[in-house]
TORBARO-135737 format. One record per residue: z, x, y of N, C-alpha, C in turn. Coordinates in steps of 0.001 Angstrom, whole numbers, plus 500000, padded with zeros to 6 digits. Layout:
<lolos>
ZXYZXYZXY
...
</lolos>
This chain:
<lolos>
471257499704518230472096500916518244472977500940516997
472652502399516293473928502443515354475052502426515529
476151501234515222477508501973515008478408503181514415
479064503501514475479797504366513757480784504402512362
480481502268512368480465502411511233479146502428509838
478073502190510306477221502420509668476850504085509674
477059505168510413476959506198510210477861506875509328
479416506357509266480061506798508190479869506352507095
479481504803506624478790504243505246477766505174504837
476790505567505796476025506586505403476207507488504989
477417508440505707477333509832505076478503509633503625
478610508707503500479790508182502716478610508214501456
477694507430501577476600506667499994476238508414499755
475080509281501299474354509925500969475588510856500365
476524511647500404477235512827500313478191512732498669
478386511347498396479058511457497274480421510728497157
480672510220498686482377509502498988482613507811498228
481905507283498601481408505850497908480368505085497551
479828504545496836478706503846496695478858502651495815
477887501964496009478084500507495634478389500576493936
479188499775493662479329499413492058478329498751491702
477949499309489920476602498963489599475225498420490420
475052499736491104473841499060492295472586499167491090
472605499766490515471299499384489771470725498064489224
472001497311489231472088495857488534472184494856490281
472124495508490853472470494471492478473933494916493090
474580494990492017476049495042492712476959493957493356
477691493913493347478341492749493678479293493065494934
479081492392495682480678492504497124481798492228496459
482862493357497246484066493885496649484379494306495527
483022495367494955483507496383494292482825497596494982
483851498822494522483090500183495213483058501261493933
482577502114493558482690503608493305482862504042493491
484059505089493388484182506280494147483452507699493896
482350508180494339481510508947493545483024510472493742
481750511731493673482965512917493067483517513334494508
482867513309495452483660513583496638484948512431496825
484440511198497077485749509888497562486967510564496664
486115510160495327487090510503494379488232511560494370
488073512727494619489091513936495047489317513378495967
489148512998496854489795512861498728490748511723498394
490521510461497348491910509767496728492552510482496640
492345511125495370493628511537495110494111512568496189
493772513386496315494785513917497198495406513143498612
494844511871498977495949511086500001496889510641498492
496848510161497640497833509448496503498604511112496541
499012511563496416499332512874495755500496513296497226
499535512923498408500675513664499807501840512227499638
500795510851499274502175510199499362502954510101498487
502542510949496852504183511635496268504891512143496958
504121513265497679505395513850498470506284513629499239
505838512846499546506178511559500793507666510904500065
507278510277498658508146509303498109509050509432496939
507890510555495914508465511052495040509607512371495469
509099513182495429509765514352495782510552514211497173
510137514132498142510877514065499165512002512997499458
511765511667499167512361510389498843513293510424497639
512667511389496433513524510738495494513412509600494595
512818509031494905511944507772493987511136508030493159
511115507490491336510684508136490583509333507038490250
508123507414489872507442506449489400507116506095488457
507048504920488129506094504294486578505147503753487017
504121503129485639503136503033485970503538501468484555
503036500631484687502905499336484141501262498728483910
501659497824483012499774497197482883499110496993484436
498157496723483565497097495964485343497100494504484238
497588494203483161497553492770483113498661491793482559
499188490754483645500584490836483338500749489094482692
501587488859481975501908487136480907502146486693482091
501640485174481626501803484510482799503449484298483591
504074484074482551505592484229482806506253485024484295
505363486193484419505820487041485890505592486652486815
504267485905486954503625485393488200503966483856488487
504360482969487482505227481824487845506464482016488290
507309482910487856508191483891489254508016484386489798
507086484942490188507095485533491466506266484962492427
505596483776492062504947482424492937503770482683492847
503073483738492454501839483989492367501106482632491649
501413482030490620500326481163489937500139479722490870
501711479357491563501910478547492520501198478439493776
501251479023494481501163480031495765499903480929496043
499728481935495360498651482805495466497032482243495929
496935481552497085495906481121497223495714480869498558
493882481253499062493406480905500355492312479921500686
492692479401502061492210478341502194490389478493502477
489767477745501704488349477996501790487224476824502020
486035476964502046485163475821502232483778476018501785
482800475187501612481573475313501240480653474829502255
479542475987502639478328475139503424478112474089503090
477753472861503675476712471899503118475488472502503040
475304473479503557473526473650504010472896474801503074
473901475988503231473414477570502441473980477611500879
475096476493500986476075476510499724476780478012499601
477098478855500569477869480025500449479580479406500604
480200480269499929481557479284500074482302480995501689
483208480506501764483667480818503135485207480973502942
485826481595503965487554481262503761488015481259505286
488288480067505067488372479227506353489193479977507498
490469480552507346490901481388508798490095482042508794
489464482817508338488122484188509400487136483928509647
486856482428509120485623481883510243486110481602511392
487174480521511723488087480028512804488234481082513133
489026482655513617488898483966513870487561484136514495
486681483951513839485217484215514596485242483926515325
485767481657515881485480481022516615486872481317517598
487492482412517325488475482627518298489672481131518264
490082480689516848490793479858516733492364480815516810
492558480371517562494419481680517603495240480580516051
496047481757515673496852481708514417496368480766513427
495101481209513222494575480517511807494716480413510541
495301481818510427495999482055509556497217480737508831
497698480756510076498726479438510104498759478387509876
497252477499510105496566476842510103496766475558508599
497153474454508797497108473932507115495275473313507357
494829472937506130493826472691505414493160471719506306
494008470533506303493450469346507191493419470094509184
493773470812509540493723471559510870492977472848511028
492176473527510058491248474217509747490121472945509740
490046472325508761488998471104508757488663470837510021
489586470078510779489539469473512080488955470556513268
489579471757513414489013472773514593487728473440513759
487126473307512348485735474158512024485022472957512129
484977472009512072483846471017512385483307470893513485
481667470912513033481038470772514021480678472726514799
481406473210514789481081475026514321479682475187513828
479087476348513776478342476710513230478726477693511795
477792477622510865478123478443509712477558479820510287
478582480560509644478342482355509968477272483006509808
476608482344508111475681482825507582474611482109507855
474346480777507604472871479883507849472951479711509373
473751479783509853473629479003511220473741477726511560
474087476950510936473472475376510470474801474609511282
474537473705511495476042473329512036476875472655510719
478436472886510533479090472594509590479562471329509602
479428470515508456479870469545509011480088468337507607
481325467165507725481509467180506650482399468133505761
483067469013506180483983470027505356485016469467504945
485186470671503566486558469948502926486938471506502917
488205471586503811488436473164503447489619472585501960
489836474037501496490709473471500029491306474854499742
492097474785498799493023476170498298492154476604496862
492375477875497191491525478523495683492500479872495459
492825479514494336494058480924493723493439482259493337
493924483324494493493423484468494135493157485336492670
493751484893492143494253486001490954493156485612490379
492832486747489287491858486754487931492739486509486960
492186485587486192493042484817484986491857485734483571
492904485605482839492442486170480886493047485558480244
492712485660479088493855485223477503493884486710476808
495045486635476437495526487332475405495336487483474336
495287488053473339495356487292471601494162486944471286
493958486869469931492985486025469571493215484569469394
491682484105470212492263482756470482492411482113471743
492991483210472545493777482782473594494806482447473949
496057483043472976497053482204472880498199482457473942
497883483117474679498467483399475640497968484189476973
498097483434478034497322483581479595498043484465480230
497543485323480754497336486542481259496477486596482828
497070487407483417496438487646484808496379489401485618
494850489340485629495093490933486550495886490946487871
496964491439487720498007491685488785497736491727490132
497780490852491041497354490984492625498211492120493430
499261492633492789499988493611493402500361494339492629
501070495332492390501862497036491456503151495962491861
503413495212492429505676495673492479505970494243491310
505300493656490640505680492779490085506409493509488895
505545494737488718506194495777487112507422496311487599
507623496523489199509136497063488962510153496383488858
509275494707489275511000494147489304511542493670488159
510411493696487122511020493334485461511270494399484988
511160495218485573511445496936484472513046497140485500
513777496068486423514551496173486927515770496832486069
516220495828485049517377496383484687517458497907484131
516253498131483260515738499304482982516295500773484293
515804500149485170515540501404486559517019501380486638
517644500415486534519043499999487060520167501463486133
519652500815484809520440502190483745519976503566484184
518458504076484683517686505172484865518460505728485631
518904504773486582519524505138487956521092505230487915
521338505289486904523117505549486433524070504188487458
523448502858487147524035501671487949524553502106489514
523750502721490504523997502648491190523282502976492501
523666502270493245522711501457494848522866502541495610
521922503241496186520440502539496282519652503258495527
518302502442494914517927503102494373516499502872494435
515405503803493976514055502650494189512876503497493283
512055502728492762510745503037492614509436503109492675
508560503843492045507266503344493232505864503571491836
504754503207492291503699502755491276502298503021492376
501679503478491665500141503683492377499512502908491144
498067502198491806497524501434490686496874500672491198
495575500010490438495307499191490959495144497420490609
495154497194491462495112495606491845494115495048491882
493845493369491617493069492711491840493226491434492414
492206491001493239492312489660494094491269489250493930
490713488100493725489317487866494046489073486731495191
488535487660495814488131487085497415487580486521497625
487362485441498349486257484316498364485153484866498850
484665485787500035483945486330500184484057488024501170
484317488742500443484686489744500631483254490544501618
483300490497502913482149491024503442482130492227504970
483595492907503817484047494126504996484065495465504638
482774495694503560483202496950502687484414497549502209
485033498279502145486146499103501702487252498456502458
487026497690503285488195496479503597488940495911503093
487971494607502364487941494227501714487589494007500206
488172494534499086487848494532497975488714493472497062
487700493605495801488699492913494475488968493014493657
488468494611493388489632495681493115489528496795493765
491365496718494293491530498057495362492626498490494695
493246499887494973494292500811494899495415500341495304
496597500428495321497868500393496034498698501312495603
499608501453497037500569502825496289502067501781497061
502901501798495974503998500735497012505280501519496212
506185500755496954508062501209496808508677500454496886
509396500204495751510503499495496045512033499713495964
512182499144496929513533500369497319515126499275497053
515778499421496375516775498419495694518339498775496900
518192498276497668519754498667498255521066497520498489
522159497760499004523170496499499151522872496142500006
523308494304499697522692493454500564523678493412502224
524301494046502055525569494613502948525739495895503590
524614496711503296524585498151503713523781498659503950
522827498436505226521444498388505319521341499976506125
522235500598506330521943502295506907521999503053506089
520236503664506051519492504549505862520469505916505424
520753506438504535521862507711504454521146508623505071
519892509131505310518899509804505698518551509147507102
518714508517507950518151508094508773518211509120509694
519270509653510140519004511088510607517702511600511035
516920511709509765515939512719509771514920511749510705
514695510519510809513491509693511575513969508910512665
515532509436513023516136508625514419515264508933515535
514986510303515481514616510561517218512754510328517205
512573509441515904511081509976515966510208508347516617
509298509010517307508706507534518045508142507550518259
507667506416518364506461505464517824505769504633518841
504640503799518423504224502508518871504797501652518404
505591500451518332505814499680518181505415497893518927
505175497093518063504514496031518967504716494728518298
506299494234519096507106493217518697506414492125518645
507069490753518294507083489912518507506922489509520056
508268489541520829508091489278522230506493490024522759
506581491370522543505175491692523227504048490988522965
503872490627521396502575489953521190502861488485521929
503479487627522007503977486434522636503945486178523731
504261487671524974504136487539526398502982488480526711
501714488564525729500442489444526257500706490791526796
501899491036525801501861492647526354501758493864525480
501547495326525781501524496349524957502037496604524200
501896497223523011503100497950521967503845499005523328
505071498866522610505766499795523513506084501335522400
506480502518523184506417503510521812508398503664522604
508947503718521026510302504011521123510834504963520000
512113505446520070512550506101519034513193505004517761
513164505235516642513331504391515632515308504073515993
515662504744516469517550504766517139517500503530517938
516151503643518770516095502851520386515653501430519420
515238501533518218514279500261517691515694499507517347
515942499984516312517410499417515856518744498687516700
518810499677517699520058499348518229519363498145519633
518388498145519505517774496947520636517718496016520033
517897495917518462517204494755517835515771494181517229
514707495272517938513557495346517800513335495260516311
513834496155515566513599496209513855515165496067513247
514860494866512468515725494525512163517187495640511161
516695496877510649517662497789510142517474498965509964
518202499686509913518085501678509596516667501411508038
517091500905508074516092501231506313514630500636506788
514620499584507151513010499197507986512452500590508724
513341501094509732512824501653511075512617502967510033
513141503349509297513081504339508580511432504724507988
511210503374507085510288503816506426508690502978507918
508942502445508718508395502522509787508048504302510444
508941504984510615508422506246510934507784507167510144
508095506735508682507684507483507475506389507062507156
506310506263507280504573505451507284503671506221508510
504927506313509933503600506782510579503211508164510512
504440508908509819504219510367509896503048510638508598
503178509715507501501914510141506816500964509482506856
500587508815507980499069508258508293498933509560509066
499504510061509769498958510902511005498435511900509934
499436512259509351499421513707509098498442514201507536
497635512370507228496512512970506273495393512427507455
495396511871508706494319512172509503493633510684509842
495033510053510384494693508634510969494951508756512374
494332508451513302494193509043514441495377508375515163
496463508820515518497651508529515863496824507702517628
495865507833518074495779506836519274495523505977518627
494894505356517971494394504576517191495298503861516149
496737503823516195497738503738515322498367502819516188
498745501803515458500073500476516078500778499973514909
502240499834515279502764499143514159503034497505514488
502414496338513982502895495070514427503815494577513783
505134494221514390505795492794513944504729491035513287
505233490521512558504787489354511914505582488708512983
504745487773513518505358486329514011506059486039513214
506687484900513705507477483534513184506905483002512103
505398482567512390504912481260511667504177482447510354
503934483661510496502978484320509578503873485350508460
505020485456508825506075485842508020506814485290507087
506782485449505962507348484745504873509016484637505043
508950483630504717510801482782504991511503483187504374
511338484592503467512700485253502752512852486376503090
511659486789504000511761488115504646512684488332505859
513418489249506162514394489701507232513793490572508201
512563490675508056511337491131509066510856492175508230
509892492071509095508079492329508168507162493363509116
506705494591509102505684495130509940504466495331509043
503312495477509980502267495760509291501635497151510397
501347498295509708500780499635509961499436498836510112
498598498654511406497316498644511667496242499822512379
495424500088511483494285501122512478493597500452513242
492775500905514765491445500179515147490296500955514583
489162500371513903488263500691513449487321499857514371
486336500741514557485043500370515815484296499413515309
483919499081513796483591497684513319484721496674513430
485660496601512548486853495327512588488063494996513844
487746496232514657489073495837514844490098496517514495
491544495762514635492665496510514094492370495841512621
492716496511511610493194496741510043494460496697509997
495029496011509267496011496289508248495995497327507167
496802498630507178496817499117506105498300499157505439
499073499295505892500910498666505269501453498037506015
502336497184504705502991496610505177504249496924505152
505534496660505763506828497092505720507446496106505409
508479495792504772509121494703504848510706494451504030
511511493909504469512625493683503820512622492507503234
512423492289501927511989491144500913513879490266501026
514992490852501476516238490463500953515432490450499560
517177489630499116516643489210497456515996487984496841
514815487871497310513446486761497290513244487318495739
512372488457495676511935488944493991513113488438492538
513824489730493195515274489325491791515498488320491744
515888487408492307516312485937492810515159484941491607
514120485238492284513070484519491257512962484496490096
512949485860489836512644486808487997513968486171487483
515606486082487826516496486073487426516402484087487120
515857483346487905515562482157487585514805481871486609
514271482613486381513078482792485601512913482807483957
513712484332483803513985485401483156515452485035482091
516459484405483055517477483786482833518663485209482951
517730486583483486518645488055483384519071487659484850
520164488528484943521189488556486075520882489317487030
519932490264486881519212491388487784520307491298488767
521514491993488690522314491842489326522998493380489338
523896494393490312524629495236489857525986495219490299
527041496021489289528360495562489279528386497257490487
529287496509491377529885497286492617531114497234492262
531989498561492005533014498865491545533997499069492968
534832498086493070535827498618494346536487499857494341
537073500572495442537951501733495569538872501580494570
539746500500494764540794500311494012540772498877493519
541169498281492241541259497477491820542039496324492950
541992494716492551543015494122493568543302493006492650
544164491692493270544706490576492480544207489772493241
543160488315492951542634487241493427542873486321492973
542928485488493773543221483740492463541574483010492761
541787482477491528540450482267491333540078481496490535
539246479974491198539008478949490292538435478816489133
538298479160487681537750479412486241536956477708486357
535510477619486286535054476221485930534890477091483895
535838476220483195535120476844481638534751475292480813
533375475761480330532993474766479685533914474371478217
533495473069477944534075472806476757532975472468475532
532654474189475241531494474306474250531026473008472731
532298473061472693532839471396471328532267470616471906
531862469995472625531547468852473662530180469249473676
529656470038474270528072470264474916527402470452473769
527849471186472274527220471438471560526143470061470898
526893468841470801525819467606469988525563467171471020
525958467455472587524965466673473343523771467496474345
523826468988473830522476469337474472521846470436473541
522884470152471931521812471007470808521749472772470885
520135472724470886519936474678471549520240474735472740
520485474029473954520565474105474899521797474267475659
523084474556474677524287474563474920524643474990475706
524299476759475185525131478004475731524269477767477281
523274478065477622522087477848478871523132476625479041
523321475545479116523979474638480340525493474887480178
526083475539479293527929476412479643527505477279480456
526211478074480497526368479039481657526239478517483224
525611477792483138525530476758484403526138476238484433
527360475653484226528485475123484611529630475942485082
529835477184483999530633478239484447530096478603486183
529374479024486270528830479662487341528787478277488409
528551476815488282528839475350489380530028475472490192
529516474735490897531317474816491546531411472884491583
532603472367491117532560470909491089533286470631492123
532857469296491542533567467889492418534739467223491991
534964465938492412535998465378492621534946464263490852
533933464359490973533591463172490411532169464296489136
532680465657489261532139466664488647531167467092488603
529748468161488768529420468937489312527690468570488708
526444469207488919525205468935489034524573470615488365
523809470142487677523141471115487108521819470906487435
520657472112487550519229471719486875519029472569486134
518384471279485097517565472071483829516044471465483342
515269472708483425513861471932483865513145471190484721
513925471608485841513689470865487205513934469788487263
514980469166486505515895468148486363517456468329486491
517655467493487929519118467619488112519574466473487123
520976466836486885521284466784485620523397466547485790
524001465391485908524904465402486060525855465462484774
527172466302485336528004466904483963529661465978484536
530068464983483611531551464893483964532156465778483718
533627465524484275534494466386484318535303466222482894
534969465555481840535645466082480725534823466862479992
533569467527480166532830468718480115533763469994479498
533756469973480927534679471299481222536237470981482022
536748472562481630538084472656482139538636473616483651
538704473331484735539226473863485914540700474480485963
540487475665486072541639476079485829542022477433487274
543229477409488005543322478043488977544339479655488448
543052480861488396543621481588487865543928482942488579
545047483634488586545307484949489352544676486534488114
543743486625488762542828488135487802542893489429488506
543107490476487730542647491701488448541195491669488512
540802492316489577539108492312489723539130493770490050
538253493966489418538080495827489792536686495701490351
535719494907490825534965494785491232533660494128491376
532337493658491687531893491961491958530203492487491727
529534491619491195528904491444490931527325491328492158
526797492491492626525493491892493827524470492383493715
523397491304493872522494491017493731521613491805494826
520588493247494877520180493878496145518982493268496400
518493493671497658517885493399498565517103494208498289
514999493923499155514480495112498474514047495504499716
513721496895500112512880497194501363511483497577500432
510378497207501324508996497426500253508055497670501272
507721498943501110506410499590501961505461499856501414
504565498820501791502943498625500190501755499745501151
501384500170500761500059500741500984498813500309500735
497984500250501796496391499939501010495606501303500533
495439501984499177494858503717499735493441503508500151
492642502391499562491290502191500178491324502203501557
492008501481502055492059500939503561491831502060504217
493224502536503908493886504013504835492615505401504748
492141505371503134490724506407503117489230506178504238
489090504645504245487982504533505102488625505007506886
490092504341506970490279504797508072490313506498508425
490596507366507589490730508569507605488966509196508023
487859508740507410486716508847506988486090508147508923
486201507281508775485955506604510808486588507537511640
488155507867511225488721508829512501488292510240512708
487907510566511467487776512320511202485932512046512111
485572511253511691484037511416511826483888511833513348
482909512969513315482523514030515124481012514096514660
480022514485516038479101513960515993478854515585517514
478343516011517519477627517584518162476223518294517992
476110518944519375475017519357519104474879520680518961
474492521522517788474874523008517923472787523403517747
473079524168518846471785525182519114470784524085518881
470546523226519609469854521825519741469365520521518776
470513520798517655470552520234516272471861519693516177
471667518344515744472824517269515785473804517619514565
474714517353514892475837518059513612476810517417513493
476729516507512000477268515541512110478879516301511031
480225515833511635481578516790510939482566515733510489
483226515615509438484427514974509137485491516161509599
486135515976510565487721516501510669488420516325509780
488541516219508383489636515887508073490404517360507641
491544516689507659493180518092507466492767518451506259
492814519929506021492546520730505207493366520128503890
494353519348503438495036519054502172494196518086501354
493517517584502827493069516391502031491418515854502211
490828517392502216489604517552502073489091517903500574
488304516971500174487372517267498596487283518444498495
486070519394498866486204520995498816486884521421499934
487634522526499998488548523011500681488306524549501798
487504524835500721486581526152501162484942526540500120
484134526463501197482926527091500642482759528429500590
481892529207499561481650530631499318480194530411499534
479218531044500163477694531454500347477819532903500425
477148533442499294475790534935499467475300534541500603
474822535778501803473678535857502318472594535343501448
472225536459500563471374536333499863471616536502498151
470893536054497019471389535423496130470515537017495150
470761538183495776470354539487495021470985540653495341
470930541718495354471242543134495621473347542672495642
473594541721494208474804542121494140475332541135495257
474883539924495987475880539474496934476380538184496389
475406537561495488475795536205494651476954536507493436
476778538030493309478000538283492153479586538018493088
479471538856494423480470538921494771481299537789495569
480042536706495796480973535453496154480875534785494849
480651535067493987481091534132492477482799534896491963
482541536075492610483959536526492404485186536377493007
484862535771494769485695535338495500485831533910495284
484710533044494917485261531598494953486246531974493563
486564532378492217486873532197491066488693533108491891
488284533896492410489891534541492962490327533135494001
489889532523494866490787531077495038490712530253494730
489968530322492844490545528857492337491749529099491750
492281530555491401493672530740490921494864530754491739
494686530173492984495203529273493889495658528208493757
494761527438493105494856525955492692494370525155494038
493145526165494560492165525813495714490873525719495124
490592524045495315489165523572495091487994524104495962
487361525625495593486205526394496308484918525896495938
483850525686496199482678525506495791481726527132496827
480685527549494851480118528326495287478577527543495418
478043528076496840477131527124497106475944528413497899
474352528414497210472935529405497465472388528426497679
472196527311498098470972526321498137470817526192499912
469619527241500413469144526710501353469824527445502578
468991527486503539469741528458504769470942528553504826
471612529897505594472676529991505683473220528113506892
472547528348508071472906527088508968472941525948508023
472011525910507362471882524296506616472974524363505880
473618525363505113474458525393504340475783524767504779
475814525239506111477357525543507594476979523674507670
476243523245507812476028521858508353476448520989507177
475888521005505834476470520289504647477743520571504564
478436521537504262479835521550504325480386520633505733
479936520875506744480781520154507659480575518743507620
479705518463507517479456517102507042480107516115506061
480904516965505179481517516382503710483258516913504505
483150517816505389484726517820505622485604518917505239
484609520357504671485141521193504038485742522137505193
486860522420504897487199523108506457486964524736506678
487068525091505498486877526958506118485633527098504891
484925527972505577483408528589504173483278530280504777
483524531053503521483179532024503525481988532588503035
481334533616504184479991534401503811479770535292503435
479407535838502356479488537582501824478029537571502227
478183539144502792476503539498503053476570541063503319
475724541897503889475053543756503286476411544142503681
477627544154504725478706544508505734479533544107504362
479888543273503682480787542921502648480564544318501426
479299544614501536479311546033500063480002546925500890
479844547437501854479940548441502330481288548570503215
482337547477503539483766547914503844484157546487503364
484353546059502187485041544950500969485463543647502430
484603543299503436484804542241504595483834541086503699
484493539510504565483899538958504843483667538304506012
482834537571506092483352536376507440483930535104506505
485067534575507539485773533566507266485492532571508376
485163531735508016484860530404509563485275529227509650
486055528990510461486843527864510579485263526335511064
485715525170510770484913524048510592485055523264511873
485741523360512599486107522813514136485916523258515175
486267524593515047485599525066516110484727525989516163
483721526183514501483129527034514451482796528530515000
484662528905515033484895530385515321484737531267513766
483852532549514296484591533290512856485067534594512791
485423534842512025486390536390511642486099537314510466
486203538350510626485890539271509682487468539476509081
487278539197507619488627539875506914488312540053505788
489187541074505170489498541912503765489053541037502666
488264541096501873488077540045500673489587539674500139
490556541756499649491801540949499302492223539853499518
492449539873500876493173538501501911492656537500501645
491423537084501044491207536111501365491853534741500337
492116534958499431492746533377498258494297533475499331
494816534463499595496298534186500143496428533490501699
495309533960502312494710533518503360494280532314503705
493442531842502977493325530554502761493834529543502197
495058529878500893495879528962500868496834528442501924
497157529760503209498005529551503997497406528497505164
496151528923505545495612527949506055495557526490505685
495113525838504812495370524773504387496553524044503885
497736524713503721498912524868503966499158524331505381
498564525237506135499290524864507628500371525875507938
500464526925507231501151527488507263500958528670508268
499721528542508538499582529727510031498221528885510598
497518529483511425496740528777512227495628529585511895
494184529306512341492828529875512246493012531393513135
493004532654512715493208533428514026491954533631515141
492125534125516161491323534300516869490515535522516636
489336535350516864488317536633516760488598537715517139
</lolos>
């Protein structure tokens, strides 16, 4: 029996939505094409979630390399860190990545799992692919990223970016001035990414290079309500905590007010972009039953995060998906880059009114440090200024060498200052997007399957914004003057800035069936009744009702429709 996901791969290769990268050459797992249909149906989900972030949000975007010095990713842990745990058949020699085999074998939190305890519960398993029993394994870490050189030569290592937010947080201080120094503030980047997967074998799932559309949102580490929250208090959801996943129970659906003040999500700015996530999955055509938001455990949540959700679809092949994630990073990123970087990625918060503090001055004694640490002076006066000492004087590292400083160094001095205001370091909220993910899910949910006048009819639902063609034009017939006059109506709603296709190939029905098939939602028919009182028929794609109206009407008509701005009328 076919699934439904092999029927959407299908109408996906045959129609124009995706197809394999360089299939002429074999092609390789985890890459895709987006032929000319996928292709428009991107962009326009990238485009609603401007509206979403840019315009509506306020968040402005840049766009940065896809290949970044190594320098970014040793802060931001990527060169460290960036890696999954994997293994090799003895038998097929296919290599594997060890939690989603364990997953197969129904190993709970494998994810979690260290190397030597993956080893221990896959032995003796069978391999996925040969069948063979496994045995003898060495599971091991293998670093995602794609590595390059720079320069001629090579003189400098380079990596295709596993994520878009690494460019905002060095273009930080930058955004910081953009943003006239002041909190909150955020930006956002569409682009794509690369990972290379050990074995990527989930189509449009899984890729190694996919899209992302993410935000990063810069606020005080002290002022976590949403100024806008207002607008997504009363709005609710699925939600599906921690406790629920822990005591085998349901997502519960609450208002983002009810999330907060229970404790459920940890702040106005989480629960916020939690409802904002779900209002634009729904509303480019992710099937809101089919929609859960999960909390991260304990053990699967990163230790600088202040809680973490992930937006999952169920798809009838995988399962639930991950397609965003939510998360409050605190200040994990800046924190790093500023270690890093040696910049302060820091912003000055100006009090109401100035005040008087006393306040311990550690000041170095530059005469002193200069012949005993050379170029390295000013860099260890700043680290001392900023120490707080001892009785027997204070500890530095430099080069991952702690590094002790006496106290005839420097001078301690107890001083009374005006302070007009302090120096903090924000916190980031970051809602990443997968757009691949979220497109195949759109493409599974929309997909309907009918029988009209004893002929199977296969339909993408998807919402008129974010359908490839938008409206079809067909002649009856392609003489006596009827092919002129739908070449004249598709060209009157492309000055709409409505993608029409004029389409004579092949019965009128066959015609009604290809469009529905690709997702086009309204197609108009000129035929002998159109010469003779300026009508057409207009036909809606869902419920294959139709209507006679005014050619005038029709570009204003149909923008409103796809708009949403009035409804299909009745016959």
């Amino acid at each position: 029996m076919v699934d439904i996901y092999e029927k959407v791969i299908d109408l996906a290769r045959r129609r124009g939505f995706v197809w394999p990268s360089g299939e002429i050459y074999g092609s390789v797992a985890g890459f895709i094409d987006y032929g000319p249909l996928g292709a428009m149906m991107k962009r326009r989900i990238e485009d609603i979630w401007r509206d979403f972030y840019i315009v509506m949000e306020g968040y402005y975007e840049i766009e940065c390399p896809t290949v970044g010095i190594e320098p970014i990713y040793i802060a931001s842990g990527h060169v460290k860190g960036f890696s999954d745990k994997m293994f090799q058949c003895p038998h097929c020699r296919d290599f594997f990545r060890a939690d989603h085999v364990a997953e197969e074998y129904e190993i709970r939190n494998a994810s979690s799992l260290s190397k030597e305890q993956l080893t221990q519960r896959l032995e003796g398993k069978s391999c996925v692919s040969c069948k063979k029993p496994l045995a003898d394994l060495e599971v091991f870490s293998f670093n995602l990223m794609f590595t390059t050189s720079i320069g001629p030569g090579g003189s400098r290592t380079g990596y295709l970016r596993p994520e878009t937010a690494q460019g905002i947080f060095t273009d930080f201080g930058r955004l910081l001035r953009f943003y006239r120094d002041s909190l909150p503030f955020g930006a956002v980047q569409i682009g794509r990414s690369y990972r290379n997967e050990i074995s990527p074998r989930q189509g449009m799932i899984r890729l190694r290079e996919f899209t992302q559309a993410e935000a990063e949102i810069f606020v005080h580490p002290e002022k976590k309500d949403h100024p806008n929250f207002a607008r997504y208090a009363e709005y609710e959801m699925p939600l599906y905590g921690m406790d629920h996943q822990e005591e085998g129970l349901d997502p519960v659906s609450v208002t983002m007010r009810e999330a907060v003040e229970c404790g459920l999500v940890a702040n106005e700015y989480v629960a916020y972009y939690l409802a904002l996530t779900h209002d634009f999955m729904v509303r480019i055509g992710v099937d809101g039953e089919k929609l859960r938001f999960r909390q991260h455990l304990p053990d699967e949540r990163a230790h600088y995060a202040a809680d973490c959700w992930d937006a999952e679809y169920l798809s009838a092949r995988f399962g639930w998906v991950e397609a965003v994630g939510i998360a409050d990073r605190t200040d994990y990123d800046l924190t790093a880059h500023a270690k890093v970087s040696g910049e302060k990625m820091t912003v000055f918060i100006q009090y109401p009114e100035p005040r008087m503090e006393r306040r311990v001055a550690v000041v170095p004694k530059m005469g002193l440090l200069g012949p005993r640490f050379k170029g390295r002076a000013k860099e260890v006066g700043e680290m001392i200024a900023a120490g707080i000492p001892g009785d027997d004087g204070l500890r530095i590292t430099l080069d991952e060498e702690i590094i002790h400083i006496d106290p005839e160094l420097y001078d301690v001095r107890d001083e009374e200052i005006l302070v007009r205001g302090e120096e903090v370091r924000p916190h980031v909220i970051e809602p990443s997007y997968g757009i691949d993910r979220i497109l195949y899910a759109v493409l599974e949910h929309s997909f309907y399957q009918d029988e009209v006048e004893g002929e199977a009819r296969s339909v993408l639902r998807l919402p008129p914004p974010i359908a490839p063609i938008q409206v079809a034009v067909f002649p009856l017939m392609t003489r006596d003057g009827l092919d002129t006059i739908a070449r004249q109506i598709t060209d009157a709603i492309k000055t709409e800035g409505i993608l029409a296709e004029y389409d004579d190939s092949g019965a009128i029905g066959r015609r009604y069936r290809r469009q529905d098939e690709i997702g086009t939602p309204f197609a108009i028919t000129v035929d002998y009744e159109s010469k003779e009182d300026g009508t057409v028929t207009l036909r809606d794609r869902d419920s294959m009702q139709q209507i006679r109206i005014p050619i005038q009407e029709i570009p204003v008509t149909v923008r409103r429709l796809i708009r949403g701005e009035m409804t299909f009328p009745a016959p």
